[in-house]
C-alpha positions in Angstrom: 0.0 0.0 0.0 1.3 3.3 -0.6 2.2 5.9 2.1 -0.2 8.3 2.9 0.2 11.8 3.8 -1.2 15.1 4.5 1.8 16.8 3.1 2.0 15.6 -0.6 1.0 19.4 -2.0 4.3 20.2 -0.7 6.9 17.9 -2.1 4.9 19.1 -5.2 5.5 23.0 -4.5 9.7 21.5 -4.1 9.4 20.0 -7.7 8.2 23.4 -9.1 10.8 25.3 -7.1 13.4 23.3 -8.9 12.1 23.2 -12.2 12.6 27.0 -11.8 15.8 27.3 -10.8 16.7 25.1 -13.5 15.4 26.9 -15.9 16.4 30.2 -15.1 20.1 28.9 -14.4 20.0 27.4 -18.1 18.7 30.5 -19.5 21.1 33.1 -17.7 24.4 30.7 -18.3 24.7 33.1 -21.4 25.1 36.1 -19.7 27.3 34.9 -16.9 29.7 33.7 -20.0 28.9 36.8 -22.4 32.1 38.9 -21.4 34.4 35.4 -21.9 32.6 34.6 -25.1 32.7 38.3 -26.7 36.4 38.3 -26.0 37.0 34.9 -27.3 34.4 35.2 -30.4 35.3 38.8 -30.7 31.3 39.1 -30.9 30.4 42.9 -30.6 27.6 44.8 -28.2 25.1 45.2 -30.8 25.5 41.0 -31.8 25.3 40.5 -27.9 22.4 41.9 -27.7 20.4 39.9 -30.4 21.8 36.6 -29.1 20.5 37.5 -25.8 16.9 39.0 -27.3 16.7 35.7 -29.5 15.5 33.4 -26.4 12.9 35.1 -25.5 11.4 35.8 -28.9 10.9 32.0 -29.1 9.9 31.9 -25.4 7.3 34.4 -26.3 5.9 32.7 -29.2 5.6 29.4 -27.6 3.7 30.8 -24.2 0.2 30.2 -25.4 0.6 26.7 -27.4 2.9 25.7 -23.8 -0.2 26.7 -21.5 -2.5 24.8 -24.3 -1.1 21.9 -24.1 -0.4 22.2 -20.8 -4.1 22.8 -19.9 -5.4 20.4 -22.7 -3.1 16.9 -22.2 -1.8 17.8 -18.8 1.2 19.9 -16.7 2.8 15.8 -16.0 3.8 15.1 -19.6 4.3 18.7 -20.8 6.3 20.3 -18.3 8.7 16.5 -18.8 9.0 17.3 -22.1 9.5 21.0 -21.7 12.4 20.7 -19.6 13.8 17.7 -21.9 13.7 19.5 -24.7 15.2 23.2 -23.0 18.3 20.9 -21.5 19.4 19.3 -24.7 19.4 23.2 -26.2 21.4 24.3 -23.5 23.9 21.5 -23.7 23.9 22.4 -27.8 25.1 25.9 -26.7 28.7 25.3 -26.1 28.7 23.8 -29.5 28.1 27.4 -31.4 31.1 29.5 -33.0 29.3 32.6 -34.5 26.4 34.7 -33.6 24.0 32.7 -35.9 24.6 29.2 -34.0 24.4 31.2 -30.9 21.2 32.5 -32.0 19.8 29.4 -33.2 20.5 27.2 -29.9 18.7 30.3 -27.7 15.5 30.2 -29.9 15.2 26.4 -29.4 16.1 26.9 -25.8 13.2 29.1 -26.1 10.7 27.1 -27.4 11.7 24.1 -24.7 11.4 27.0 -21.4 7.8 28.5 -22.6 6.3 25.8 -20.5 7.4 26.1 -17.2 5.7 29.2 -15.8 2.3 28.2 -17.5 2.6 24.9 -16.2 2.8 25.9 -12.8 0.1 28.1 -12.7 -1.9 25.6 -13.4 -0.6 23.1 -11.3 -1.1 25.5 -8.1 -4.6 26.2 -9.5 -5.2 22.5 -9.1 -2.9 21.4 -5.7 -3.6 24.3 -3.6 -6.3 25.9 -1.9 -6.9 29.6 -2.8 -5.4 30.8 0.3 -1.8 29.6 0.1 -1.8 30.5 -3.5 0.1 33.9 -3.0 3.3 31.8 -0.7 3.4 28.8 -2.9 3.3 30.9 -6.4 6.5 33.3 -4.5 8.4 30.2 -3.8 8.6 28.6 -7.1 9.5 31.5 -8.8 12.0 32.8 -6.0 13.5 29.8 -8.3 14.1 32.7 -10.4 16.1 34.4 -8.1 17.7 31.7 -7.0 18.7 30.3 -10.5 19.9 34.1 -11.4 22.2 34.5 -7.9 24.0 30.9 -8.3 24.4 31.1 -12.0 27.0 33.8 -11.5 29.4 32.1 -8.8 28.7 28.5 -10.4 29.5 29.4 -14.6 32.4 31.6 -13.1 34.1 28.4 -11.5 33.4 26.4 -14.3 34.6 29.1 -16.9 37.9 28.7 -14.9 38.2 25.1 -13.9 37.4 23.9 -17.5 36.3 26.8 -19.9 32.8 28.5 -20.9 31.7 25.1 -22.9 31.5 22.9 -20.1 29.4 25.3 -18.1 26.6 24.9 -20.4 27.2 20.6 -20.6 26.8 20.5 -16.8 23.8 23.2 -17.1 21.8 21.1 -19.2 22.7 17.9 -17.9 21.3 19.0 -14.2 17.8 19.6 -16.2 17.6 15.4 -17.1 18.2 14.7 -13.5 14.9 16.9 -12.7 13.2 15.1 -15.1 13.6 11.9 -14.0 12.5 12.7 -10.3 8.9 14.8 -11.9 8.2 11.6 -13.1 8.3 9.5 -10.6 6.4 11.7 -8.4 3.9 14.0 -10.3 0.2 13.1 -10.7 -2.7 15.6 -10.6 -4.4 15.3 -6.8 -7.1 12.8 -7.6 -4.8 10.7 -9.1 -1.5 11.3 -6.5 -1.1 7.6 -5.0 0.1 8.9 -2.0 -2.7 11.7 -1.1 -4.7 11.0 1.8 -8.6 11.8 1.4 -8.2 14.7 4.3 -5.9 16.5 2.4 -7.3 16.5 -0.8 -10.5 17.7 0.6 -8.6 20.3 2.4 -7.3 21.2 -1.2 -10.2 21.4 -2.6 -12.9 22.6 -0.3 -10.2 26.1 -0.8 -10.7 26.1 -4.1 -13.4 29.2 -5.9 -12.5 26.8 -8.8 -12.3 23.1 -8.9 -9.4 22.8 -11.1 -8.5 19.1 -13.3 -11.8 17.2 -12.1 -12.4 17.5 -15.8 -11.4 19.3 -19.3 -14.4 21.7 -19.8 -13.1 25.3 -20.6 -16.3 27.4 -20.8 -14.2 29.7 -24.0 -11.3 29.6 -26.9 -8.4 31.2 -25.5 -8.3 34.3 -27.7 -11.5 35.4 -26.1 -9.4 35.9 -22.9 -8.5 39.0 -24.6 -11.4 40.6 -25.0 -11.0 41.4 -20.9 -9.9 44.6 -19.5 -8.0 42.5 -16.3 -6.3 40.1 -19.3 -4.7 42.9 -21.1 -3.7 44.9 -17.5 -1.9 41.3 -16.3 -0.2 41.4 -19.7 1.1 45.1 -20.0 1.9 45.3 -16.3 4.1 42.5 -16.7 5.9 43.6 -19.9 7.1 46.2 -18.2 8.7 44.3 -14.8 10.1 42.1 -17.1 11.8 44.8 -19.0 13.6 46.2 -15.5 14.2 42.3 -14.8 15.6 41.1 -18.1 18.7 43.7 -17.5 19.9 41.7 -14.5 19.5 38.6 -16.3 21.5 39.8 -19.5 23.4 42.5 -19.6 24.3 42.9 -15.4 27.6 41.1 -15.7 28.5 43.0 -18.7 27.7 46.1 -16.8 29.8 45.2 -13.9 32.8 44.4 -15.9 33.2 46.9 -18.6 30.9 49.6 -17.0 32.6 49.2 -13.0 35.8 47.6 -14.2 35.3 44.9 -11.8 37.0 41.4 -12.4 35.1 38.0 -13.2 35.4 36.7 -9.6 34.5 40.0 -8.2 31.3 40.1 -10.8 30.4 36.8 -9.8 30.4 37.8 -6.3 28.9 41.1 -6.7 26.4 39.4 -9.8 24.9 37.1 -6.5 23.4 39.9 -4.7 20.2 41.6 -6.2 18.5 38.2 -6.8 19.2 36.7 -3.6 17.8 40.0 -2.0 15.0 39.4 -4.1 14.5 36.0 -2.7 13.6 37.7 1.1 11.4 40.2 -1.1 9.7 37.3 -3.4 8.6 35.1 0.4 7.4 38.3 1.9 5.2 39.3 -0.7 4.0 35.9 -1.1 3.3 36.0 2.3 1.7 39.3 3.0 -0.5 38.5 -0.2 -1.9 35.6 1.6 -1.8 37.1 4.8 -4.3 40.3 3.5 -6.1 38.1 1.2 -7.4 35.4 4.8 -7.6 38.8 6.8 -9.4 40.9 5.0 -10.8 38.5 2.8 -10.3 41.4 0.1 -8.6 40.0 -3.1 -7.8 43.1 -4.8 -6.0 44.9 -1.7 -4.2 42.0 -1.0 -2.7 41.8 -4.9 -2.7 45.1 -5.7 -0.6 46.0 -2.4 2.0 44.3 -3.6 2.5 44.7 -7.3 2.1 48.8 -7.2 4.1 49.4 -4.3 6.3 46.4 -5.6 6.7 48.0 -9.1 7.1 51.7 -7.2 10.3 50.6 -5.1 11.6 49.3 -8.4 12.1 52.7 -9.9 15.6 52.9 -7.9 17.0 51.1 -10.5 16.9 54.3 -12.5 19.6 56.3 -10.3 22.2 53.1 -9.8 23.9 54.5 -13.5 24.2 58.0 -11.7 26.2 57.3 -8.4 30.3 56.7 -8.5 30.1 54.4 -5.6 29.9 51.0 -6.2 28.2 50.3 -2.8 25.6 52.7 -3.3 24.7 51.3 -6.8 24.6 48.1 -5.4 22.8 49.1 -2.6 19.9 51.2 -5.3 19.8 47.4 -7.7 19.1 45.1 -4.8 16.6 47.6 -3.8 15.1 47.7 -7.4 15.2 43.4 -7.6 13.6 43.4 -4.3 10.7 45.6 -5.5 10.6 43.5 -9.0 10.1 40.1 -6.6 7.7 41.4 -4.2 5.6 42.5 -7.2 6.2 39.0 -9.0 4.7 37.2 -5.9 1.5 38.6 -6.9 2.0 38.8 -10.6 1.7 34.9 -10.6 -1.0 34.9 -8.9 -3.0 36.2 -11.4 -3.5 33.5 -13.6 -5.0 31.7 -10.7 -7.1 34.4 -9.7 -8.5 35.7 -13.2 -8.5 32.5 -15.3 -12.0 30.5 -16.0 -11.9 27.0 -15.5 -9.3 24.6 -16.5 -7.4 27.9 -18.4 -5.2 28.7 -15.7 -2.1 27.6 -17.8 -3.0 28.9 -21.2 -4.0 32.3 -19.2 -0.7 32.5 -17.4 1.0 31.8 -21.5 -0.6 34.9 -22.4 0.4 36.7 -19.7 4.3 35.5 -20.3 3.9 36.0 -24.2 3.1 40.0 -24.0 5.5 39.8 -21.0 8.8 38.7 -22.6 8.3 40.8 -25.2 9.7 43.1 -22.7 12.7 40.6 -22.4 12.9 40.5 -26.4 13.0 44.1 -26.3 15.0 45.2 -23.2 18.0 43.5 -24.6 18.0 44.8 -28.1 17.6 48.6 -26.5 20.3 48.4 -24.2 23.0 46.8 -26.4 21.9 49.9 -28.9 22.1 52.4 -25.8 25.1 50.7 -25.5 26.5 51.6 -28.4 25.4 55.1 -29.0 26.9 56.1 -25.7 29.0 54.2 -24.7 27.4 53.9 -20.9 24.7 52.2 -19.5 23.3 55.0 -17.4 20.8 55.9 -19.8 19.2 52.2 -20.4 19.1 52.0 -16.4 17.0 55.1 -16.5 14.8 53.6 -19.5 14.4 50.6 -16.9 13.2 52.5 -14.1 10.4 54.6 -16.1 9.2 51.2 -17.5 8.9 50.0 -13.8 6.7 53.6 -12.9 4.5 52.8 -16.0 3.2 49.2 -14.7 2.9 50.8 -11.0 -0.3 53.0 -13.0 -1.1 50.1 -15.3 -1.6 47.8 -12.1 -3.3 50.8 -10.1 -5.8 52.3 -12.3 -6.4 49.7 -15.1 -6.6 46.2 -13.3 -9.7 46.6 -11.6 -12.1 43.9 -9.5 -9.9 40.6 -9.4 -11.9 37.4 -9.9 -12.6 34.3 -12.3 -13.6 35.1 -15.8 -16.8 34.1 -17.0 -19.1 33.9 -20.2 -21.5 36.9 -19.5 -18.9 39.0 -17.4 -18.9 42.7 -19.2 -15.4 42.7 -21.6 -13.5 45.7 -22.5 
């Protein structure tokens, strides 16, 4: 007989931490190695800048087809095969010699990552009550954080031990591993082996929606656009993820060529914005949840945290115009920490807003409009770059895109709940 347990929701939460950090490790292995590469490629700023844009026009293209399939066949087999497929283009990396191969290998790396965010929305829609929603959705993607923070230190040692290649080998190969342990443990909660009938109940009886106790979606995904809260989710996004995308590009770059700090010191120094936005990512989950069973007001409780979240992240504009390292250090763990504690309630969203059994293909469109943001922000500041020859002014462009979603999220997302049929569109 299997084990049975009241705790099976949380080895689950574990598995979608991981799959996280995995993937944000794997994607941000390029910029950790971007400074060695250019050197040893002799790859220019503006060629930088398109290899690191070309990931996330694939990931963007890919978000709603991901959260399909994911809603339509299941999170089990498609998030498997989404990291499969991203860890094999990451291992592929090390094998490119020009822009164009480096290009190529990010865009299927692309198409493999789309998955993972939309497949955990829908998986928390389905193995957690309503009211943890806002702590479990801020620790799997402090994954993010944590895959941007030990990227840095771990490809800097590898660079050195054995060279910029091998650092994107043992990269992909740590994605296989996950996979192997998903599967072996993953089922949705009526079908978990080891879930005891209290804690499914517990699960459910939580739940506004009853996600996965069938297929039924009351609409076609493009009429998700027609909603006024849909399009708010999406813009609001675009616009964290253009401040966020800097740290997981060009950051490294900045602190070498821009600070003239060495590769072990960048490493170091790379670590500390994300893993300050780690204790900024928890809280917010946690005061999201804590408002929402309080107050039992869903708007205050999401809301709180992605305008002032988005507001604190304006500091990132004045890091470019202080001389002290300290200080501008100080100003960019400020700014990550405001992008987190938003992003606890960004992810949310899906959960909250999506009819039933869309949660997945919600949270694609979100990330589709979203990392355009990380298509663009790229491309901008490797022009910015340059033109100038600094990076002060694509700092400030950063920080006015972080202002912009504070409004979008205060005055145009209005009463957060679950889409349905006859609800008034835009």
């Amino acid at each position: 007989m299997p084990k049975r347990n009241n705790r099976v929701r949380f080895h689950i939460a574990i598995l979608m931490l991981f799959a996280i950090v995995i993937n944000y490790l794997d994607r941000t292995v390029m910029s950790a190695a971007a400074p060695i590469i250019a050197i040893d490629l002799n790859i220019s700023p503006e060629a930088m800048g398109w290899i690191m844009s070309a990931f996330f026009l694939s990931y963007a293209c890919c978000q709603i087809p991901a959260g399909f399939l994911a809603d339509r066949f299941g999170q089990r087999t498609t998030l498997a095969g989404s990291v499969t497929w991203w860890s094999l283009a990451t291992g592929a990396t090390a094998l490119a010699t020009s822009p164009i191969g480096f290009i190529f290998a990010r865009v299927f790396m692309g198409i493999g990552e789309a998955a993972a965010y939309p497949c955990n929305g829908g998986i928390t829609a389905k193995w957690f009550p309503d009211r943890e929603r806002g702590r479990v959705t801020a620790l799997f993607d402090s994954g993010s954080r944590f895959g941007t923070a030990f990227t840095m230190p771990l490809v800097v040692w590898i660079i050195a031990a054995w060279g910029w290649h091998a650092a994107f080998f043992i990269c992909g190969a740590l994605g296989l591993i996950w996979v192997v342990w998903w599967l072996c443990v993953y089922r949705d909660p009526e079908q978990h082996p080891s879930i005891s009938t209290k804690e499914l109940k517990y699960i459910r009886d939580g739940q506004i929606k009853k996600e996965g106790i069938d297929t039924i979606q009351p609409m076609k995904w493009y009429q998700l656009l027609k909603y006024r809260n849909v399009l708010a989710m999406c813009i609001g996004f675009f616009m964290l993820n253009y401040a966020v995308y800097f740290f997981i590009t060009w950051f490294p770059t900045y602190l070498m060529k821009e600070r003239g700090l060495s590769l072990t010191e960048m490493g170091i120094l790379a670590m500390l914005p994300p893993l300050c936005g780690i204790i900024g990512q928890w809280i917010g989950g946690w005061l999201t949840d804590f408002i929402y069973i309080k107050t039992d007001n869903i708007n205050l409780a999401r809301k709180l945290n992605l305008v002032s979240g988005m507001l604190i992240a304006t500091s990132i504009s004045f890091a470019g115009l202080v001389d002290s390292i300290a200080i501008m250090m100080t100003l960019l763990c400020i700014s990550y920490i405001g992008l987190a504690f938003a992003g606890s309630a960004i992810w949310c969203l899906p959960g909250d807003v999506a009819p039933r059994n869309m949660t997945s293909v919600l949270g694609g469109i979100q990330n589709t409009v979203s990392n355009c943001g990380g298509i663009l922000g790229p491309i901008v500041t490797g022009y910015i770059i340059g033109a100038t020859g600094s990076f002060m002014y694509a700092l400030v462009v950063s920080g006015c895109a972080c202002a912009i979603g504070a409004l979008v999220y205060l005055f145009i997302l209005k009463d957060i709940k679950p889409i349905t049929e006859n609800q008034t569109t835009l």
